[in-house]
DSSP file (Angstrom, degrees, kcal/mol; ACC not computed):
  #  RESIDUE AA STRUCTURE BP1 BP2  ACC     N-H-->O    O-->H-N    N-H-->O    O-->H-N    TCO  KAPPA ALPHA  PHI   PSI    X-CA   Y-CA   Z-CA
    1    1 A X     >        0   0    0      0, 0.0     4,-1.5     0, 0.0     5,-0.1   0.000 360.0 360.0 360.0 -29.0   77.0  104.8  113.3
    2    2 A X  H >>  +     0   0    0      2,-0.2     4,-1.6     1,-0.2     3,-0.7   0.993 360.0  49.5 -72.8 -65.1   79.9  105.3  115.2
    3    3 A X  H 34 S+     0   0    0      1,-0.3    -1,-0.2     2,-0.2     0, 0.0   0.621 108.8  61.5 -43.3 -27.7   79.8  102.4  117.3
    4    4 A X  H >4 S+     0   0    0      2,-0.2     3,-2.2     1,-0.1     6,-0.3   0.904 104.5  46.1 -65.0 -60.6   79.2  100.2  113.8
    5    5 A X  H << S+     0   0    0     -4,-1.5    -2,-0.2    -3,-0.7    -1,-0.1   0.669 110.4  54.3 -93.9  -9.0   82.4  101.2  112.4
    6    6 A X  T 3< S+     0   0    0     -4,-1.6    -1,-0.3    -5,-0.1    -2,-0.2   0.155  90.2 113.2 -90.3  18.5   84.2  100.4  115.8
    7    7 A X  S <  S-     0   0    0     -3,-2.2     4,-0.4     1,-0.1    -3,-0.1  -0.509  85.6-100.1-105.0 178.5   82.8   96.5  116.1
    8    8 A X  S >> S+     0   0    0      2,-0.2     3,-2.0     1,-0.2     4,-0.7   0.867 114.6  58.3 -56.4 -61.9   84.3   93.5  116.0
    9    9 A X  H >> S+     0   0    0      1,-0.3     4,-4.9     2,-0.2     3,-0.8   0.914 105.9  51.0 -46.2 -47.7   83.2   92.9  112.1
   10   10 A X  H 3> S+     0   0    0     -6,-0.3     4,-1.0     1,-0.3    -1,-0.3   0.637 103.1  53.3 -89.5  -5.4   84.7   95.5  111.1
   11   11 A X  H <> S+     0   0    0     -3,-2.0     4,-0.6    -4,-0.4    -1,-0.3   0.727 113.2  47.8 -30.0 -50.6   88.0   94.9  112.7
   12   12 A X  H XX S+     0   0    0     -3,-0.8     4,-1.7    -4,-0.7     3,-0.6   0.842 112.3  49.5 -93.1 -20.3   88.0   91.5  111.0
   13   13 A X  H 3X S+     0   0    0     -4,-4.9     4,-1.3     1,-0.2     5,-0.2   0.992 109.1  49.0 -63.6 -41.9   87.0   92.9  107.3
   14   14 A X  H 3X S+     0   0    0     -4,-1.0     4,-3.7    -5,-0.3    -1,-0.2   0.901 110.7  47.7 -68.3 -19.5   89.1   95.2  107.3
   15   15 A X  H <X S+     0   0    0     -3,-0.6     4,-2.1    -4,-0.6     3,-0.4   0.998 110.0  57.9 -59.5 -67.1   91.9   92.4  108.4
   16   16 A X  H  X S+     0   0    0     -4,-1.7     4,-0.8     1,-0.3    -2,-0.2   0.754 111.8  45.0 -29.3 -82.8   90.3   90.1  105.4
   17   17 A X  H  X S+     0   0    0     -4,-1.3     4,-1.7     2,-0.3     3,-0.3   0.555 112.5  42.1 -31.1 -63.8   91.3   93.2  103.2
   18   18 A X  H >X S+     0   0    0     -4,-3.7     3,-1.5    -3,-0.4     4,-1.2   0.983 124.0  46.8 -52.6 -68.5   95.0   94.1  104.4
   19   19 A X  H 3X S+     0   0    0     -4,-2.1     4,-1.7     1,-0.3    -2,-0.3   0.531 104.8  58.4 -51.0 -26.5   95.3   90.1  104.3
   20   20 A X  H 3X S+     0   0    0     -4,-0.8     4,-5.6    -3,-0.3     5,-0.3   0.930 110.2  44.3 -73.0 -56.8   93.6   89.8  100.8
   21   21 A X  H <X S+     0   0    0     -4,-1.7     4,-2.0    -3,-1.5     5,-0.2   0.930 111.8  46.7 -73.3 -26.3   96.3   92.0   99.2
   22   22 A X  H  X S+     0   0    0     -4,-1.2     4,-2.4     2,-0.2     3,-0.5   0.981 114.1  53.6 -68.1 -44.2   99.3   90.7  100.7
   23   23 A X  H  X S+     0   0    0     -4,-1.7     4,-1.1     1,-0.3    -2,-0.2   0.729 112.4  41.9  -6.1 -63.7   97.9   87.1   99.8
   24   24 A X  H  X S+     0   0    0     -4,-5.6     4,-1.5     2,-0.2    -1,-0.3   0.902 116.2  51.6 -79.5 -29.0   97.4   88.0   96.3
   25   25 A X  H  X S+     0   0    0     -4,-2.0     4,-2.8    -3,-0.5    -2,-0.2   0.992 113.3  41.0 -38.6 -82.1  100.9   90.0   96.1
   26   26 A X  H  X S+     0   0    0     -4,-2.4     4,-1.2    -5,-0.2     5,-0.3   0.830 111.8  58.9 -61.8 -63.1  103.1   87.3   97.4
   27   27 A X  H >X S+     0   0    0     -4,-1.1     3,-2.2     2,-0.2     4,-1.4   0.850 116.9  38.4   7.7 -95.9  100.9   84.3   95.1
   28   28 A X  H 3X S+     0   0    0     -4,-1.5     4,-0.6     1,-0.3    80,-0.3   0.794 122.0  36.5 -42.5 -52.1  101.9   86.3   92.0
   29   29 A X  H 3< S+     0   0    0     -4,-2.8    -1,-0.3    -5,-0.3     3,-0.3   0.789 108.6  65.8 -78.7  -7.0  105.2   87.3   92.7
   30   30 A X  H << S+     0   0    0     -3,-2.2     3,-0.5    -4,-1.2    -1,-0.2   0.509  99.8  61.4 -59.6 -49.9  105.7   84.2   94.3
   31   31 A X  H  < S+     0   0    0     -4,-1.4    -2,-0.1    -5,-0.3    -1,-0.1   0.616 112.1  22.3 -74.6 -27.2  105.2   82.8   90.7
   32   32 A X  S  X S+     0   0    0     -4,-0.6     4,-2.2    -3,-0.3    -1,-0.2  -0.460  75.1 172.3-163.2  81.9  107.6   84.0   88.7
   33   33 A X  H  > S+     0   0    0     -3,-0.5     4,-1.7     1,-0.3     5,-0.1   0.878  77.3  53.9 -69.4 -28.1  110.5   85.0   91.0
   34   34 A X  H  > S+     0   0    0      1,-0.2     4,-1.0     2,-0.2    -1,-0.3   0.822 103.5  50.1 -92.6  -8.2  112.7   85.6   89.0
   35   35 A X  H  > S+     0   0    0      2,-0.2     4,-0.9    -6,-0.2    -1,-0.2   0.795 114.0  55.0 -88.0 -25.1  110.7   88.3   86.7
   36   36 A X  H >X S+     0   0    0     -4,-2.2     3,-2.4    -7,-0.2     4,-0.6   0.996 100.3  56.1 -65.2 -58.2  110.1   89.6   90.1
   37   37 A X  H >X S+     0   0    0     -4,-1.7     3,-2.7     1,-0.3     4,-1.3   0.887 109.2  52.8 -33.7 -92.4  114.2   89.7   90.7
   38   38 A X  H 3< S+     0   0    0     -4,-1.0    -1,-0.3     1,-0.3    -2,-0.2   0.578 105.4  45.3 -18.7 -41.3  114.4   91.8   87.6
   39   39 A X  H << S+     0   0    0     -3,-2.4    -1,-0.3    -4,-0.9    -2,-0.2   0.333 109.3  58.0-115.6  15.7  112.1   94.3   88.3
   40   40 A X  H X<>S+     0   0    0     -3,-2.7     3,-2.0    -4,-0.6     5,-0.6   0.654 104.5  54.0 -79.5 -48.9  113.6   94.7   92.0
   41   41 A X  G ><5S+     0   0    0     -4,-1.3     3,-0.6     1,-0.3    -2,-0.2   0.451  94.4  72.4 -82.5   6.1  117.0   95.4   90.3
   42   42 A X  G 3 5S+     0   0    0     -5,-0.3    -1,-0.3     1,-0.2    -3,-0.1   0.697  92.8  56.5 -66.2 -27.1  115.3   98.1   88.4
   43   43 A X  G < 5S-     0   0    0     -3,-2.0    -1,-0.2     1,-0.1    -2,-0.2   0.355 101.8-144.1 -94.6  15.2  115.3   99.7   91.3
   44   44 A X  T < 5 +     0   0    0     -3,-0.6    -3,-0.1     1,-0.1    -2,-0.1   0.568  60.1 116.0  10.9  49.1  119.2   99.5   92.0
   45   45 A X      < +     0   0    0     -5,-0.6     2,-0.3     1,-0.1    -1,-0.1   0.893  63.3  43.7 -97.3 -34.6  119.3   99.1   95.5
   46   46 A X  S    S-     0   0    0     -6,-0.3     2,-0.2     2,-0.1    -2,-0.1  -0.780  84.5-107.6-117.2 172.8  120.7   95.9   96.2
   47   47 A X    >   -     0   0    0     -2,-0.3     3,-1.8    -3,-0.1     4,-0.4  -0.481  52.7 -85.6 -88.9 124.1  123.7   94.2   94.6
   48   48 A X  G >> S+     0   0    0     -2,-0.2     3,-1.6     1,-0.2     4,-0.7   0.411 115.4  41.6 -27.6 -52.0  123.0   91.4   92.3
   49   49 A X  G 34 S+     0   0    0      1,-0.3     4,-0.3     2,-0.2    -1,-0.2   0.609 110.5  68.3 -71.8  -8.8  122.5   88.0   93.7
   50   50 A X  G <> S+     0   0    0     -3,-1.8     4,-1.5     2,-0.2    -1,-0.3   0.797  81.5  64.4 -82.9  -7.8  120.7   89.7   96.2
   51   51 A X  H X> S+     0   0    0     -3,-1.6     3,-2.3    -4,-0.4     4,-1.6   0.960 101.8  50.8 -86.4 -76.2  117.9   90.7   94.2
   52   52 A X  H 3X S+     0   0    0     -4,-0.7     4,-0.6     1,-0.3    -1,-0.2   0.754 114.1  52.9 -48.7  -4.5  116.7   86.7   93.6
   53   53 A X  H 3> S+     0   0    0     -4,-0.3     4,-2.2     1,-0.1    -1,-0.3   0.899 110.9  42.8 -93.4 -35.4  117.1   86.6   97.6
   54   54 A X  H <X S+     0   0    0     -3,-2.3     4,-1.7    -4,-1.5     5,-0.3   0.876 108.5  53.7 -68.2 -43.0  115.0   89.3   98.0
   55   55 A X  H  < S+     0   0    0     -4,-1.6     4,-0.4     1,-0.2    -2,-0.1   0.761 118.4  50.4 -77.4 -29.2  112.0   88.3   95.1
   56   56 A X  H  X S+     0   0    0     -4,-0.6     4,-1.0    -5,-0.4    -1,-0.2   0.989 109.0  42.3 -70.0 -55.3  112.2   85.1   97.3
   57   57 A X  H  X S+     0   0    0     -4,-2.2     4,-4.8     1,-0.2     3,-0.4   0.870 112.6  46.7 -53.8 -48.6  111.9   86.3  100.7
   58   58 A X  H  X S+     0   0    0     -4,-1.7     4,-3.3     1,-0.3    -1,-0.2   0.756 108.7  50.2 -86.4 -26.3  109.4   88.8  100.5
   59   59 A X  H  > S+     0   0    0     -4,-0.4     4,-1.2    -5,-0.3    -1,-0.3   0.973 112.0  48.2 -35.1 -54.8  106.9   87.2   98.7
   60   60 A X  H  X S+     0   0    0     -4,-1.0     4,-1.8    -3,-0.4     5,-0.3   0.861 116.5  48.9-102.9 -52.8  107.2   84.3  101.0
   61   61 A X  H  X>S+     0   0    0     -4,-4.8     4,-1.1     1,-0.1     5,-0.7   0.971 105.0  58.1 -55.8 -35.3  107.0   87.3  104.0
   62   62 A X  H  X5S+     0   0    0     -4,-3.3     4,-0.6     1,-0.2   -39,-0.3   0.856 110.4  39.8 -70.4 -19.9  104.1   88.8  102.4
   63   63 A X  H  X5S+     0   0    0     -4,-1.2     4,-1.9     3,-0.2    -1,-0.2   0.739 118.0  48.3 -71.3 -22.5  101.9   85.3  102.7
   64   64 A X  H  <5S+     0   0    0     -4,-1.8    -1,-0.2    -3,-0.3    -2,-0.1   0.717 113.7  44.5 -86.8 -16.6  103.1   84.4  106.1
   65   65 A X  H >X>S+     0   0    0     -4,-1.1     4,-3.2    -5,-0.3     3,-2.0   0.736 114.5  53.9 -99.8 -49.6  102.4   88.0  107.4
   66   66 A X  H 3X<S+     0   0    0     -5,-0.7     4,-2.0    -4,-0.6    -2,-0.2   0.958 108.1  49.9 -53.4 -38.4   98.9   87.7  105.5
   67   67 A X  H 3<5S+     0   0    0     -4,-1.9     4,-0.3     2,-0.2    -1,-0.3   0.448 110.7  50.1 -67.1  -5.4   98.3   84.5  107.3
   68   68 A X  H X>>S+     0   0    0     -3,-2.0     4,-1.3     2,-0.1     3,-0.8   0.854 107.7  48.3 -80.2 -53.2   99.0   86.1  110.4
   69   69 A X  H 3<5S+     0   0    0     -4,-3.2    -2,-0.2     1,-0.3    -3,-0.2   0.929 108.9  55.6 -96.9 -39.5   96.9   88.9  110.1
   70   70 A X  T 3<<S+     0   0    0     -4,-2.0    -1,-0.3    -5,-0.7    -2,-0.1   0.895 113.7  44.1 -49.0 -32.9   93.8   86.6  109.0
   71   71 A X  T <45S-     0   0    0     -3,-0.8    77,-0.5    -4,-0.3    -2,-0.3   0.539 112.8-123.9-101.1 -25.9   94.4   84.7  112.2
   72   72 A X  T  <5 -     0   0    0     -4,-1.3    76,-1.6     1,-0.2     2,-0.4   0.792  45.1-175.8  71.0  72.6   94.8   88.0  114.3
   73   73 A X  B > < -a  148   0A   0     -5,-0.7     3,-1.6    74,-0.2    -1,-0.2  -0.974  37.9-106.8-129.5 133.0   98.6   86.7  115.5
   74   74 A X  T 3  S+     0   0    0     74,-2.2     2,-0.5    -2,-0.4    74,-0.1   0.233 110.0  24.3 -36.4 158.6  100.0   88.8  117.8
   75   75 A X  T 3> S+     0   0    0     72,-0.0     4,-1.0     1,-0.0    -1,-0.2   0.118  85.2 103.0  74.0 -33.8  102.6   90.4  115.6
   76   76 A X  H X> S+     0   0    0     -3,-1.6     3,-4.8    -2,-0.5     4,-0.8   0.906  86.4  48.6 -59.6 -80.4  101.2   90.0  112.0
   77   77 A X  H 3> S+     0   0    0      1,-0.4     4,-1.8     2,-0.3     5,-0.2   0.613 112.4  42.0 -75.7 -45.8  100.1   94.0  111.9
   78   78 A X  H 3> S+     0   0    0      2,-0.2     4,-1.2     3,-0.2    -1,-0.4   0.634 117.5  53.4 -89.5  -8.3  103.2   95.8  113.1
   79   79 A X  H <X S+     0   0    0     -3,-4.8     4,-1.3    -4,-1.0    -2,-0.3   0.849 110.5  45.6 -77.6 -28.2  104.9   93.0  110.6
   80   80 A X  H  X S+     0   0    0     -4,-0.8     4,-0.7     2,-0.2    -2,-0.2   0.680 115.2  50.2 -93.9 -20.3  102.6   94.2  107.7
   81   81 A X  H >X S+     0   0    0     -4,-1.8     4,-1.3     2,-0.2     3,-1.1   0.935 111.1  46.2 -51.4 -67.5  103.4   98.2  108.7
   82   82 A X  H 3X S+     0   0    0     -4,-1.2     4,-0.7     2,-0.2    -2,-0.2   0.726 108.8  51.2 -68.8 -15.2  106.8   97.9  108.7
   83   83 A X  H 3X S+     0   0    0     -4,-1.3     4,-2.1     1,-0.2    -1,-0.2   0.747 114.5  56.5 -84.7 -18.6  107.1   95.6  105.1
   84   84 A X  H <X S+     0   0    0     -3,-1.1     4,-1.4    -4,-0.7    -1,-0.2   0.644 105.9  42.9 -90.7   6.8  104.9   98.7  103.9
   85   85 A X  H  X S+     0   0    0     -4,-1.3     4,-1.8     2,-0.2    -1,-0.2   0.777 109.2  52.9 -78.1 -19.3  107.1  101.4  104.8
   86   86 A X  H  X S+     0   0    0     -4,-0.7     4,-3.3    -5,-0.3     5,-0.2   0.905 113.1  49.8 -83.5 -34.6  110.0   99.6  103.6
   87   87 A X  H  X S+     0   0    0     -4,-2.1     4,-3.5     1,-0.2     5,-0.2   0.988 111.3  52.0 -52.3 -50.4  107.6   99.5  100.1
   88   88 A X  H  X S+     0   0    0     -4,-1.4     4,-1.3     1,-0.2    -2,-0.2   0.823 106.5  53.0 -47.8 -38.4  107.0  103.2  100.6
   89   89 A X  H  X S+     0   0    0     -4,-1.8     4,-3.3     2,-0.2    -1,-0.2   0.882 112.0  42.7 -75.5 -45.5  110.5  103.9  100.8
   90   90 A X  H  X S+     0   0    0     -4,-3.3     4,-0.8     1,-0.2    -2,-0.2   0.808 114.8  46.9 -96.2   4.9  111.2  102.3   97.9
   91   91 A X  H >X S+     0   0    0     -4,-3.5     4,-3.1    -5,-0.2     3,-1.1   0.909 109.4  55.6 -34.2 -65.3  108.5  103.6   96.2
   92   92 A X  H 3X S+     0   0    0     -4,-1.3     4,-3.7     1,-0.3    -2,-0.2   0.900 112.1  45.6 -97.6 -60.7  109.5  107.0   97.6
   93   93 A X  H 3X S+     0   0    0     -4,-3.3     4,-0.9     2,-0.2    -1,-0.3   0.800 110.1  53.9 -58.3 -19.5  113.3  106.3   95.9
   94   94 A X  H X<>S+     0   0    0     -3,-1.1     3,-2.0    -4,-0.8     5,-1.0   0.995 113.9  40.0 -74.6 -58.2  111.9  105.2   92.6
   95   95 A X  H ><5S+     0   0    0     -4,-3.1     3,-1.7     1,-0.3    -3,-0.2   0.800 113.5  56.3 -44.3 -51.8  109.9  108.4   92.3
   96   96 A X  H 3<5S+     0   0    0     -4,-3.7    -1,-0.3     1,-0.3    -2,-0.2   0.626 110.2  42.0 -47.2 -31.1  112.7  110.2   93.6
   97   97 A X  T <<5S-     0   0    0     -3,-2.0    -1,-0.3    -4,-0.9    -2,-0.2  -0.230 110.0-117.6 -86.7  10.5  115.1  108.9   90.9
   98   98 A X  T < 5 +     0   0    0     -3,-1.7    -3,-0.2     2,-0.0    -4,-0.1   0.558  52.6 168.1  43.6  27.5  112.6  109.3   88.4
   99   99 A X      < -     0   0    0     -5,-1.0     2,-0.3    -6,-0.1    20,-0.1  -0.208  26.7-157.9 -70.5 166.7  112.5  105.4   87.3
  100  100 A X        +     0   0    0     18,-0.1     2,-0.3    19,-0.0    18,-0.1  -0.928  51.6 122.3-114.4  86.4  109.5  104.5   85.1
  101  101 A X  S    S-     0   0    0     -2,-0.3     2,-0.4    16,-0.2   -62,-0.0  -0.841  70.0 -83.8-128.7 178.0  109.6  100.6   86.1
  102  102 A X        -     0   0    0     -2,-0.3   -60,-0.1    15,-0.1    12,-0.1  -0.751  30.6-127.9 -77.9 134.2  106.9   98.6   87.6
  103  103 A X        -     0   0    0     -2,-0.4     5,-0.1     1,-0.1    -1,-0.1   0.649  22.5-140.5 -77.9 -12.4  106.5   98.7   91.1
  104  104 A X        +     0   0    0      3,-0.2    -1,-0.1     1,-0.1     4,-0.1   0.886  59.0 134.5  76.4  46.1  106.6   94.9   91.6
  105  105 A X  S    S+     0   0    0      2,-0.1     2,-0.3   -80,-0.0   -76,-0.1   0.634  78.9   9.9 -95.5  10.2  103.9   95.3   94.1
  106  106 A X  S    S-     0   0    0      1,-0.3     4,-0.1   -78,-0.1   -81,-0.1  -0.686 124.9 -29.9-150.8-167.7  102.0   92.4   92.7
  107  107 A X  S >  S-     0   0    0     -2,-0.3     3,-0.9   -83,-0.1     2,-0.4   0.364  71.1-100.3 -48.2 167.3  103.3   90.0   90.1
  108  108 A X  T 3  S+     0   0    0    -80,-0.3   -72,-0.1     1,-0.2    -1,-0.1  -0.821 116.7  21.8 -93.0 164.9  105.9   91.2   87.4
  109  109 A X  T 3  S+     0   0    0     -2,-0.4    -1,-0.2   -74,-0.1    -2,-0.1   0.668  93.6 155.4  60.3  21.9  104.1   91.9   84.3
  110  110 A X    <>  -     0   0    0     -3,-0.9     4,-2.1    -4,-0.1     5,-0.3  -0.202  57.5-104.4 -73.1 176.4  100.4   92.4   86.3
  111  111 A X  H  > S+     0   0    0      2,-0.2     4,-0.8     1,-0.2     5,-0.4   0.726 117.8  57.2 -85.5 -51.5   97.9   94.5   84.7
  112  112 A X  H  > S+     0   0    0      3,-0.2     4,-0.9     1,-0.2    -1,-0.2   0.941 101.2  48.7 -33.6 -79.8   98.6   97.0   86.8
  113  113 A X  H  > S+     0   0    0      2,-0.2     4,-1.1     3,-0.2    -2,-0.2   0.694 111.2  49.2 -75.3 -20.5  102.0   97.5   86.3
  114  114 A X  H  < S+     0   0    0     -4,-2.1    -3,-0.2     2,-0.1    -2,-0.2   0.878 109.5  49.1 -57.2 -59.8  101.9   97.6   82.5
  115  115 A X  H  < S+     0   0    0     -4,-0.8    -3,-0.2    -5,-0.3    -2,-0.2   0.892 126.9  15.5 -56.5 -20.1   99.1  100.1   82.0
  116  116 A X  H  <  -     0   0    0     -4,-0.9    -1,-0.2    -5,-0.4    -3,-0.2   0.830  57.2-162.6-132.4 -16.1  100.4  102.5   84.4
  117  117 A X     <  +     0   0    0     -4,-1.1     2,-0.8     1,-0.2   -16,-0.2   0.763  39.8 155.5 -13.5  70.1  103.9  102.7   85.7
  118  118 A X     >  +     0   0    0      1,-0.1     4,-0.5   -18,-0.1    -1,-0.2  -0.884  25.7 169.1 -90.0 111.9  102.9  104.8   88.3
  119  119 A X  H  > S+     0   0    0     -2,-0.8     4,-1.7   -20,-0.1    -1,-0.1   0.751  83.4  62.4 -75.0 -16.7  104.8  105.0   91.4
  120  120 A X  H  > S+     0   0    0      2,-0.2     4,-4.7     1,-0.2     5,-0.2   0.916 106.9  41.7 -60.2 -45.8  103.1  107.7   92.5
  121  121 A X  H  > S+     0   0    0      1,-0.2     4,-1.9     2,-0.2    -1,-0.2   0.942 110.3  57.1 -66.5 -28.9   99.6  105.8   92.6
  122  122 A X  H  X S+     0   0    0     -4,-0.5     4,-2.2     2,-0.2    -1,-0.2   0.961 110.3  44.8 -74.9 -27.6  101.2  102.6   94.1
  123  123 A X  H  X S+     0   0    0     -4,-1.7     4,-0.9     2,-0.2     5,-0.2   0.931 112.6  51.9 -71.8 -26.7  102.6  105.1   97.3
  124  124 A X  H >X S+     0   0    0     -4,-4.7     3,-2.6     2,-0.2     4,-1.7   0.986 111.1  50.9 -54.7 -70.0   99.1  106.5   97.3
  125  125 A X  H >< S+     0   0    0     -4,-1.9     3,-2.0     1,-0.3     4,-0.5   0.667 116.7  39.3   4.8-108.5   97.9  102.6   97.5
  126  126 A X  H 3X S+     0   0    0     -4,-2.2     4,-1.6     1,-0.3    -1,-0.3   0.229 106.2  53.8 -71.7  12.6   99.9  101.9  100.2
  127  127 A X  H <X S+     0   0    0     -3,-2.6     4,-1.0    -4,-0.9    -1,-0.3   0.628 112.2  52.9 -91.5 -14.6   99.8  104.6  102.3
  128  128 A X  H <X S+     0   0    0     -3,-2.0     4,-3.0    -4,-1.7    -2,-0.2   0.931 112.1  46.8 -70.9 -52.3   95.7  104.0  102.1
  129  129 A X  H  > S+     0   0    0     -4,-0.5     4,-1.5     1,-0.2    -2,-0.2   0.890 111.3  49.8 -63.7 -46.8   96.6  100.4  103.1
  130  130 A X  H  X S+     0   0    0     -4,-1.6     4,-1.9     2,-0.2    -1,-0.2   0.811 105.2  55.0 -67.6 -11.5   98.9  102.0  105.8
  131  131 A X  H  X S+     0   0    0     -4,-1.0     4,-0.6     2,-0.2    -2,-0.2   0.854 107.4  54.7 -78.3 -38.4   95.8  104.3  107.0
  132  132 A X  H >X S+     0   0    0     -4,-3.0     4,-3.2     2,-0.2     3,-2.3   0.982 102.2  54.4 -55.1 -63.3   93.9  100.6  107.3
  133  133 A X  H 3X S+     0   0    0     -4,-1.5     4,-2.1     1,-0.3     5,-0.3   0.931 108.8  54.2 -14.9 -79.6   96.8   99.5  109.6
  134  134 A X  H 3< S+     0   0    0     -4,-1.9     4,-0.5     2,-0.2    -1,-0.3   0.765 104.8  49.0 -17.9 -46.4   95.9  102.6  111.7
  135  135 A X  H XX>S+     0   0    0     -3,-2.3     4,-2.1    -4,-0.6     3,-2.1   0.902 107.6  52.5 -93.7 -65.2   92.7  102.0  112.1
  136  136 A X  H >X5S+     0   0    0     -4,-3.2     4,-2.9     1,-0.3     3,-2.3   0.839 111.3  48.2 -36.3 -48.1   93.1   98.3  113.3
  137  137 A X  H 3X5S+     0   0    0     -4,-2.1     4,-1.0     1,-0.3    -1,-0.3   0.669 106.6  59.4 -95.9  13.4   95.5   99.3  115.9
  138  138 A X  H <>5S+     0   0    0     -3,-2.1     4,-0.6    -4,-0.5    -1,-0.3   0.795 105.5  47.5 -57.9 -21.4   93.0  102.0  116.9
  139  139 A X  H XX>S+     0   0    0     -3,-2.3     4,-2.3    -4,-2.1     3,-1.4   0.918 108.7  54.5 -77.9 -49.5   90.4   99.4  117.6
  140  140 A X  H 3<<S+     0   0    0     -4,-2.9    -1,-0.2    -5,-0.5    -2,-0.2   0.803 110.8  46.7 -67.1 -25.3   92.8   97.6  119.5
  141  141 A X  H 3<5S+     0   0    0     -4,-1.0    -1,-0.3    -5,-0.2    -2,-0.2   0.574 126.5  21.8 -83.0 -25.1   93.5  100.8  121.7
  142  142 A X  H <<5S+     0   0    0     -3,-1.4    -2,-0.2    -4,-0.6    -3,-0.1   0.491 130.3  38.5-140.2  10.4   90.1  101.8  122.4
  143  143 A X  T  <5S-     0   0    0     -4,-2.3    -3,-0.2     2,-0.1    -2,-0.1   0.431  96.9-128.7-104.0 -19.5   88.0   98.8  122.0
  144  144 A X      < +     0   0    0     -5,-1.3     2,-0.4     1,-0.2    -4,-0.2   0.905  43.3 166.2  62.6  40.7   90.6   96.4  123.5
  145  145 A X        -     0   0    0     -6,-0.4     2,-0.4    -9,-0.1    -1,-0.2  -0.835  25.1-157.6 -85.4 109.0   90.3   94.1  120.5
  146  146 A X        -     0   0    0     -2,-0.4     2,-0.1   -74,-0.0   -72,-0.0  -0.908  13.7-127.3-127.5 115.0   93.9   91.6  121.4
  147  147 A X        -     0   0    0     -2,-0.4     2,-0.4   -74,-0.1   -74,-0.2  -0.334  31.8-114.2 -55.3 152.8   96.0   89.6  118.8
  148  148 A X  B     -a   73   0A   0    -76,-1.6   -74,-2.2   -77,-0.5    -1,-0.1  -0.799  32.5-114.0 -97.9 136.3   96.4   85.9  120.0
  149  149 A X        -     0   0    0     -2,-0.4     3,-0.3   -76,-0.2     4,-0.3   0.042  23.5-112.1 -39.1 156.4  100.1   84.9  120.8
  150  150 A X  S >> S+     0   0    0      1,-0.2     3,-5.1     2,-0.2     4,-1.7   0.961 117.2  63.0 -44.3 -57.5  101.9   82.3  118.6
  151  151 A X  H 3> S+     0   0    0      1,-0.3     4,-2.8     2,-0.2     5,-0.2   0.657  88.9  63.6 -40.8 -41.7  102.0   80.1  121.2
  152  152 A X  H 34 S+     0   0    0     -3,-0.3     4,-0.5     1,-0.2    -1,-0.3   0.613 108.5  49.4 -77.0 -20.3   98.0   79.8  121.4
  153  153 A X  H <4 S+     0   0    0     -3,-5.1    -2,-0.2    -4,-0.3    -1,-0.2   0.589 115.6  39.1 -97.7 -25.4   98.3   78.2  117.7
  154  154 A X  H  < S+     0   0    0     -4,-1.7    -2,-0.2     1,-0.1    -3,-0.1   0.963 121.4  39.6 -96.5 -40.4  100.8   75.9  118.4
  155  155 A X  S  < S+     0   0    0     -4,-2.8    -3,-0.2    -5,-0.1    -2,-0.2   0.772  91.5 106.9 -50.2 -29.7   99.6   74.7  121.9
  156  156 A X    >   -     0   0    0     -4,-0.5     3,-0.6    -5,-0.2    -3,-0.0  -0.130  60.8-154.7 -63.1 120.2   95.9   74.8  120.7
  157  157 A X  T 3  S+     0   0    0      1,-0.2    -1,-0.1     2,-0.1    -4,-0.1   0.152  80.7  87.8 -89.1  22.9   94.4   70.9  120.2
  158  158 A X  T 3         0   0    0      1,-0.2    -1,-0.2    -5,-0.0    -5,-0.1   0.735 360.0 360.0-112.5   1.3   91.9   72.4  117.6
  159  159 A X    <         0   0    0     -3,-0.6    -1,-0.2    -6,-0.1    -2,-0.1  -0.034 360.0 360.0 -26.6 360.0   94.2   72.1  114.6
């Protein structure tokens, strides 16, 4: 059983998975940046025009990082831990500050984030989604499962 939950498949489902949600995240919010912008500046951290810079960029990281991690490039995993702790953190201030907003971890106005403005449930989320993170780079530590360099996608003649 053990040896099951340590193979190769189950390195890349669980990749599919992390990838799945940033993929659908970044799509949505992706979609209506600027209702995204809004419900980033609920959270009063950055200074106006910065908020549309932000609803742009990170969308735009979470597909790039999701396409990474599908492709197992070197980098993509420790990119997709560190954009959820910086979620956690601001998770972790909303909560702290008592906001009621939407957590703008998926589209503005998602299903999600109407019925519940929980922040609490969205840090639970992603700290479950960081416990996934974990586990990949445990496989990579004791199975010796190795992301491919950039380099191997742009040199590569099977593109």
């Amino acid at each position: 059983m053990i040896e099951k939950m340590m193979s190769r498949k189950v390195y890349f489902v669980l990749r599919c998975i992390l990838a799945a949600v940033f993929l659908y995240a970044g799509a949505g919010k992706i979609m209506d940046v600027q209702g995204f912008a809004t419900v980033i500046s609920g959270y009063g951290l950055l200074p106006g025009q910065l908020n549309y810079v932000a609803a742009v960029v990170l969308p735009l990281a979470e597909i790039v990082i999701a396409l990474g991690l599908l492709l197992d490039v070197k980098g993509a995993l420790s990119s997709y831990s560190v954009l959820l702790l910086v979620f956690m953190a601001v998770l972790a201030h909303g909560i702290n500050m008592g906001l009621d907003v939407d957590c703008g971890c998926f589209a503005p106005g998602d299903p999600e984030g109407e019925a519940y403005h929980s922040l609490r449930e969205a840090l639970l989320r992603d700290a479950f989604l960081l416990l996934g993170c974990g586990y990949l780079y445990l496989l990579r530590r004791v199975k010796g499962f190795r992301a491919r360099p950039v380099q191997a996608f742009v040199t590569s003649q099977e593109f």
